[in-house]
C-alpha positions in Angstrom: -3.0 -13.9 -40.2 -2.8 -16.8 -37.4 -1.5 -19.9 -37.6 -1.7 -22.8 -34.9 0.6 -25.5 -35.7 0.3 -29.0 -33.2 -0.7 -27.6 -30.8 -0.8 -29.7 -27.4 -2.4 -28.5 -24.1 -4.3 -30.0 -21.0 -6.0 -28.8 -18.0 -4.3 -30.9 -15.0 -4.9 -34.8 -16.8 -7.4 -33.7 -19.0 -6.1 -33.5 -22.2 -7.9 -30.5 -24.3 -6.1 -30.1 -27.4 -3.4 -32.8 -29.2 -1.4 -31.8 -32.2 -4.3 -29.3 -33.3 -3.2 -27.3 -36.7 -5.5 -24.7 -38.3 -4.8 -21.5 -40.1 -6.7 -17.9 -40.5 -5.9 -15.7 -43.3 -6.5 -12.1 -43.4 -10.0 -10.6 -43.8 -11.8 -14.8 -42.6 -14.9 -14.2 -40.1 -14.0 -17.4 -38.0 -16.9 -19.0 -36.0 -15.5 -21.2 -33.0 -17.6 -23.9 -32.3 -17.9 -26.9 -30.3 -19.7 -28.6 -27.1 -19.3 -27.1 -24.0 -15.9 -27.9 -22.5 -14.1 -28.5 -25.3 -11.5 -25.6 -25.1 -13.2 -22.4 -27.3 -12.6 -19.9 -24.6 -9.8 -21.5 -23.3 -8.4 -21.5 -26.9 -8.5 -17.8 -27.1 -7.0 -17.1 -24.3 -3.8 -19.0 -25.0 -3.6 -16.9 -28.4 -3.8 -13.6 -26.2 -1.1 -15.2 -24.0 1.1 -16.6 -26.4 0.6 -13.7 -28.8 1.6 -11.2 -25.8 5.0 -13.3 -24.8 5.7 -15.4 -27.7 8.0 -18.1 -27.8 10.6 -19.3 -30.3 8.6 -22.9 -30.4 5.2 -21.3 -29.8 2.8 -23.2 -31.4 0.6 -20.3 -31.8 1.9 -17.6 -34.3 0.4 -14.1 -35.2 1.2 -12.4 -38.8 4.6 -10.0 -38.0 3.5 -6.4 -37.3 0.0 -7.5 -36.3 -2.6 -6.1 -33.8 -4.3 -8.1 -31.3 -7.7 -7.4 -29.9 -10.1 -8.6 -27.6 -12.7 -7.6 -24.8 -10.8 -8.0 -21.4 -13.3 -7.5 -18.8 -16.6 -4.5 -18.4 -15.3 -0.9 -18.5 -14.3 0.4 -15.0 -16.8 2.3 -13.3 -15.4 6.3 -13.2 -16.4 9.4 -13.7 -15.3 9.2 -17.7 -17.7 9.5 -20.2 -18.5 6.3 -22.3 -17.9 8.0 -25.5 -14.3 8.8 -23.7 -13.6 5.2 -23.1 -14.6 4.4 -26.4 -12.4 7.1 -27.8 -9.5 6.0 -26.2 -9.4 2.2 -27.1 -7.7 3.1 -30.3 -4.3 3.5 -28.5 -2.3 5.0 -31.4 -4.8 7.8 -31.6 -5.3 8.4 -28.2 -1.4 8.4 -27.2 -1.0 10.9 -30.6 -3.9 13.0 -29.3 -1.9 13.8 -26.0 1.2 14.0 -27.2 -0.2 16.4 -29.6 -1.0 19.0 -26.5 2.3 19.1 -25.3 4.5 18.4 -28.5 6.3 21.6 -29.1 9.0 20.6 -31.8 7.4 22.0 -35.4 8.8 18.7 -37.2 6.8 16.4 -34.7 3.8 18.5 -34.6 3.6 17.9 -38.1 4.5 14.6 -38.3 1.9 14.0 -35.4 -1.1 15.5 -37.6 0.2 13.8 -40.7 -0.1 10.3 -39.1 -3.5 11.6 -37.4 -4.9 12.4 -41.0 -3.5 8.6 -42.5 -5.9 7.2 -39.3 -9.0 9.2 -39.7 -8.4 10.3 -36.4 -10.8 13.5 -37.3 -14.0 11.0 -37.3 -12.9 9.3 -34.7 -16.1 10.4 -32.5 -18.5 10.1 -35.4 -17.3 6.3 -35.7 -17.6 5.8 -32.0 -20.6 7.3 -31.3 -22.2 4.8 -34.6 -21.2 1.5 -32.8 -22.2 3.2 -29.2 -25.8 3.6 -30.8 -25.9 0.2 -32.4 -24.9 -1.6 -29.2 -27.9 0.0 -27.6 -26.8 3.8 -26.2 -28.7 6.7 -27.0 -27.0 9.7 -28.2 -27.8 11.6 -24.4 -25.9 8.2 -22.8 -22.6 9.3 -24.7 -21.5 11.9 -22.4 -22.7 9.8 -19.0 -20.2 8.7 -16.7 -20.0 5.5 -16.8 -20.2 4.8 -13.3 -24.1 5.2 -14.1 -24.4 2.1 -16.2 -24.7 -1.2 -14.3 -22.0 -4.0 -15.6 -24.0 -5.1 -18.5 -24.2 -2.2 -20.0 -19.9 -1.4 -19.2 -19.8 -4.8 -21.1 -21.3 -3.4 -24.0 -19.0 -0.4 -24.1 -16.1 -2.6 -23.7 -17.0 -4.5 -26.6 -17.5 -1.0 -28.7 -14.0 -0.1 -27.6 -12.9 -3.6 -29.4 -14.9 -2.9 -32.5 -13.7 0.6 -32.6 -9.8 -0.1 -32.0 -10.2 -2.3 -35.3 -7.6 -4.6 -34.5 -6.0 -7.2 -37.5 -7.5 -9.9 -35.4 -10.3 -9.2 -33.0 -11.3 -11.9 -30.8 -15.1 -12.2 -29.2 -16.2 -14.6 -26.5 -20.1 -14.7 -26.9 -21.0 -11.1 -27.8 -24.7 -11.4 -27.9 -24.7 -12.5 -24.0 -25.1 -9.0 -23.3 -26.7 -7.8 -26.5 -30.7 -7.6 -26.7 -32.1 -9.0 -30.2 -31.5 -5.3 -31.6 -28.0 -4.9 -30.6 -27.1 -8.6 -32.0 -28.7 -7.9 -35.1 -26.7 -4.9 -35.4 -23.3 -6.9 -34.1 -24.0 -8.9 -36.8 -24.0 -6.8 -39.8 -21.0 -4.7 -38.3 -19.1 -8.3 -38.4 -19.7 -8.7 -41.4 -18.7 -5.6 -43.1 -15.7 -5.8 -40.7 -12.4 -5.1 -42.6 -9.9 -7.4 -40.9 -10.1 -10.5 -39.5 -12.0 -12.1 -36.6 -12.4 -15.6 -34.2 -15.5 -15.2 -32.6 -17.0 -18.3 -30.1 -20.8 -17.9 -29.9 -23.8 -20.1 -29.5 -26.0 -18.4 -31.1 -26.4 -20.6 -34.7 -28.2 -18.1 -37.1 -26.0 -15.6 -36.2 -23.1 -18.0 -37.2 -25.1 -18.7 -40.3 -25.2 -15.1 -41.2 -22.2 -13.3 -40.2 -18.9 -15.8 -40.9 -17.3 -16.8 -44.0 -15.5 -20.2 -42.1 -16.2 -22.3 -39.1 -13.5 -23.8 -37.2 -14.7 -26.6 -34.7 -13.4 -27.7 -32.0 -14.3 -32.0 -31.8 -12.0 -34.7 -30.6 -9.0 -31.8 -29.0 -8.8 -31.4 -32.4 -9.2 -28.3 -35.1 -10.8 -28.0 -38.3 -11.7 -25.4 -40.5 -14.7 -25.3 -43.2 -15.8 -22.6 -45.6 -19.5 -21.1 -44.8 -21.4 -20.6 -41.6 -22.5 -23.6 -38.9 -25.3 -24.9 -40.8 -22.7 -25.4 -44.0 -20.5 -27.0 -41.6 -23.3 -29.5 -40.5 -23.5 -30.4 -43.9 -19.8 -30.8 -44.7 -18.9 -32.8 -41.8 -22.3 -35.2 -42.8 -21.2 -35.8 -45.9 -17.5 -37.0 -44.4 -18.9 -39.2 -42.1 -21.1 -41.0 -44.4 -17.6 -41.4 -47.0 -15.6 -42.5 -43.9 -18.7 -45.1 -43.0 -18.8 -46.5 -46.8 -15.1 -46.2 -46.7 -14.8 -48.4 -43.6 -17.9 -51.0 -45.1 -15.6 -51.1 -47.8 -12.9 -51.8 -46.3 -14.4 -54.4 -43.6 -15.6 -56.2 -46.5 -12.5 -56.3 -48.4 -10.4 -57.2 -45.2 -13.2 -60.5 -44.7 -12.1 -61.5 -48.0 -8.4 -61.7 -47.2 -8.9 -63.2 -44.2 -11.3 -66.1 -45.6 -8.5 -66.8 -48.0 -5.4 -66.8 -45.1 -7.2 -68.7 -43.7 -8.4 -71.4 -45.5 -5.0 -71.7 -47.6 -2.5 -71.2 -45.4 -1.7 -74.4 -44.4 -1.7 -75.6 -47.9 1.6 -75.5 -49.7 0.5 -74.8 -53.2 -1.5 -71.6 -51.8 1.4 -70.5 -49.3 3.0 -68.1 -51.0 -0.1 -66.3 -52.1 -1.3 -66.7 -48.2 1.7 -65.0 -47.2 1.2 -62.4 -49.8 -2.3 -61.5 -47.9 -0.9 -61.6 -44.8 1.1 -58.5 -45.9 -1.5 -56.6 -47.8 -3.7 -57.1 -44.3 -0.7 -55.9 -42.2 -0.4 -52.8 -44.2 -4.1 -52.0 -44.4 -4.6 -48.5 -42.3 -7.6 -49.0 -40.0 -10.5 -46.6 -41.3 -11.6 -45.2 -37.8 -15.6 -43.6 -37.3 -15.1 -40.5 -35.1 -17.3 -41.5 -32.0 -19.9 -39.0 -31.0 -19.5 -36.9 -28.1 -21.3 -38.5 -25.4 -24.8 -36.1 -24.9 -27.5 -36.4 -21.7 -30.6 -35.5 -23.6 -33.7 -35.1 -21.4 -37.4 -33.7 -21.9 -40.0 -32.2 -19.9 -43.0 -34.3 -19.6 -46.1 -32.1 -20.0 -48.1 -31.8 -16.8 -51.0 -33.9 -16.4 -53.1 -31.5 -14.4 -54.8 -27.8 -15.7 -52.3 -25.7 -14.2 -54.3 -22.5 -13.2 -53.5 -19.1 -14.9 -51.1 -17.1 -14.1 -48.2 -19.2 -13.8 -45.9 -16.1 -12.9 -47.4 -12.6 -11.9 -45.5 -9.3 -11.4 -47.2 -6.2 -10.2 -45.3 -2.7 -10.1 -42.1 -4.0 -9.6 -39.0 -2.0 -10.1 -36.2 -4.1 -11.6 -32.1 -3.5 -11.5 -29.2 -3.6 -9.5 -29.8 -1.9 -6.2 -31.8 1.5 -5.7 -28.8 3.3 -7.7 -29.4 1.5 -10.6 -33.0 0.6 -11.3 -33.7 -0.2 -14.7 -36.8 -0.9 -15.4 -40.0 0.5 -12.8 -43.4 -0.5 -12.7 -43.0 -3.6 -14.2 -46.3 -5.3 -15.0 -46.1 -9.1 -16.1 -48.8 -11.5 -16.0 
């Protein structure tokens, strides 16, 4: 489905990514992981660019016929419903749906309604209205403009018009960020029954655990995938390290005992040739190299030495939102 083959790229003189390789096939959940600054989001952004103006040498390659599909920015504030918006991410549908209205040839009429059928065009609503509810809208939300929903909640729709286009490969940039527990949970069983394929950066481990069938990290501008969710990719990448450290005792040890002998028979004539001979087995020796860690800043908070007074935090009536248009949440009581 996608294939990323040596990939180089940097950010000014900051290299991100150096010869990274890694391929998808159809139908993989992909978690993207890695520390902070590593290059997920910026990773997915140069497949949406290279997909949408590919090159001959691209290093970035999407399965021929393919569909693309991502969440671009929060639904535009207008007068259209939500469920309209929705509705109108699958493009195919949406552009056969108008030219349906106006087609007048009886050949094309039919062929319009024949390829209509083959999409399930006729649920279409049903389907959108299932993944608006599961993202958090009530059924009486649906027809709302959406110019009554603050950005948050456009964010949401814009991600149901992404799971509702069912692209070949969907890509998602931290999901739950605007999800409530209810609405992730729900993201996360949708994912999973997903039919096509998906790359999908996210924080949130358990989620990871329970909704991906690979993980593809993101550690030293390089890329690897593992079969399994985050915490199977803890494992896996343990496991390596503690081969590559007996690997490298191994061969410290081995390279010691080569060295002893150079050098204590070198200089000797009977032993010269077979000096000379480990001189050339330490020359071709590969150097077993231990990944370093990323460099981390950990830091605690020291519990306070005096009886702090209750309430920390008290909120009394309070009407909670995004100007007097959009109020949220009123009379909001939190001690």
């Amino acid at each position: 489905m996608l294939e990323i083959r040596n990939l180089d790229y940097r950010v000014e003189a900051r290299p991100l990514f150096e010869g990274a390789s890694a391929r998808i096939s159809a139908g993989w959940k992909v978690g993207l992981i890695g520390r902070n600054g590593t290059g997920k989001s910026t990773l997915l952004r140069l497949i949406r660019e290279e997909i949408a103006a590919p090159a001959k040498d691209s290093a970035i390659r999407l399965q021929n016929g393919a569909r693309l599909g991502w969440v671009a920015q929060e639904v535009a504030p207008t007068d259209q419903t939500i469920l309209d918006v929705v509705l109108e991410a699958d493009a195919e549908r949406h552009a056969l749906m108008m030219e349906a209205e106006t087609a007048t040839d009886p050949d094309r009429i039919g062929d319009i309604h024949a390829r209509l059928l083959d999409i399930d065009a006729w649920s279409a609503e049903a389907r959108a209205s299932e993944i608006l509810m599961g993202l958090g809208f009530t059924h009486a939300d649906l027809s709302r403009a959406t110019r009554e929903f603050s950005g948050g909640w456009r964010m949401r729709a814009a991600i149901a018009g992404a799971l509702f286009a069912q692209p070949d490969l969907l890509l998602l940039d931290e999901p739950t960020n605007y999800l409530d527990l209810e609405g992730a949970a729900w993201l996360e069983g949708y994912l999973r029954r997903y039919p096509n394929t998906v790359l999908i950066v996210s924080h949130d481990r358990e989620m990871l655990n329970r909704s991906v069938t690979h993980t593809m990290a993101v550690e030293h501008r390089k890329l690897t995938i593992t079969p399994g969710g985050y915490d199977d990719w803890l494992k896996l990448r343990a496991a390596k390290l503690a081969q590559l450290e007996s690997q490298k005792a191994k061969q410290d040890k081995d390279r010691a005992h080569l060295q002893s002998f150079v050098d204590r028979f070198r200089a000797k004539a009977s032993k010269a040739r077979q000096a000379q001979s480990r001189i050339k087995m330490l020359e071709k020796m590969q150097e077993i190299s231990i990944p370093l860690e990323e460099r981390t800043a950990p830091f605690n908070f020291p519990a306070s030495e005096a009886v702090l007074a209750p309430p920390l935090l008290e909120i009394e009536d309070a009407d909670m939102g995004y100007g007097p248009q959009a109020v949220i949440l009123r009379g909001v009581r939190l001690r």
